[in-house]
C-alpha positions in Angstrom: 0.0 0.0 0.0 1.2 3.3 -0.9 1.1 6.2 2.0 -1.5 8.3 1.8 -2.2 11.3 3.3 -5.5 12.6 5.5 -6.4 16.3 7.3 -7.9 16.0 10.5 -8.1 17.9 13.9 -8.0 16.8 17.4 -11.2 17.7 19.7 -11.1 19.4 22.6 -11.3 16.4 24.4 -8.2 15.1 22.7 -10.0 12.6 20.1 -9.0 12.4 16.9 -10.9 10.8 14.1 -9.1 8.9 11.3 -11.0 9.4 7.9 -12.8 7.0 6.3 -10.3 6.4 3.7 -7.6 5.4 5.6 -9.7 3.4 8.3 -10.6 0.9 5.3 -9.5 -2.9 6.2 -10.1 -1.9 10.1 -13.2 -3.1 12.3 -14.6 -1.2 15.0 -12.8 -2.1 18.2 -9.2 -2.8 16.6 -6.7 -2.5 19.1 -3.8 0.3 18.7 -0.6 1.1 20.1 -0.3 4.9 20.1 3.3 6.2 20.2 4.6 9.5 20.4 7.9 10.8 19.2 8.4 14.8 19.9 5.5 16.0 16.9 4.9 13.0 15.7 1.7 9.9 16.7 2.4 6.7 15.5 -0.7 4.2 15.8 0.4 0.9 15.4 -2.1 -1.9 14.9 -2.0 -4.8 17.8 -2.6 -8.5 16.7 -3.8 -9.9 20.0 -2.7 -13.5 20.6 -5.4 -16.5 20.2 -6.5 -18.5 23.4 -4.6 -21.3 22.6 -1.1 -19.1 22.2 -2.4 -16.7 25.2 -2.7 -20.2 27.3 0.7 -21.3 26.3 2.5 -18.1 27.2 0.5 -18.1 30.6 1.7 -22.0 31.0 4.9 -20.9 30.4 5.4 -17.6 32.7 4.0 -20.2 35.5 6.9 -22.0 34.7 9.3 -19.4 34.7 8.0 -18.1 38.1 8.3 -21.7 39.7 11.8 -21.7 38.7 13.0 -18.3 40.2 10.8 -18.8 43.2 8.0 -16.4 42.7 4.7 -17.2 44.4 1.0 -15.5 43.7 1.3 -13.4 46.6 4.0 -12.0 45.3 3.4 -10.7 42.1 1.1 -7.7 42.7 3.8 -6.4 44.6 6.7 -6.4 41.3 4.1 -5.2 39.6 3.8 -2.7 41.4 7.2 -1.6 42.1 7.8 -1.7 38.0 5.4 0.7 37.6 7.1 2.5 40.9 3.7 2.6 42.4 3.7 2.4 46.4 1.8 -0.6 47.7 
């Protein structure tokens, strides 16, 4: 696909609307990453993983937090201190 270029203007509540012609080939409720780089937004669409790969990434982080000795209880906790949030 060739870039193509579309006008638009943010709201006053900060939404955006992407015209028509370039929303073509996306259903409602896609999933987007939105980056932003100085004066630039990037959307970037997400391809969310199917059950049966969501259940084998889940089976394997359990396996992974056997191994280094990270229990349930635990994990709200690193969570939280990633996203230097106080508990």
């Amino acid at each position: 696909m060739a870039t193509e270029v579309e006008f638009t203007r943010m709201s006053t509540k900060g939404q955006i609307v992407i015209p028509k012609k370039l929303r073509a080939g996306f259903e409602d409720g896609t999933p987007f990453a939105v980056m932003r780089d100085r004066d630039t937004i990037l959307l970037k669409q997400i391809k969310l993983p199917g059950i049966k790969e969501f259940e084998f990434l889940a089976a394997k982080g359990e396996t992974i937090a056997r191994e280094r000795g990270i229990r349930e209880i635990d994990v709200e906790k690193i969570v939280h201190k990633h996203r230097k949030v106080q508990v």
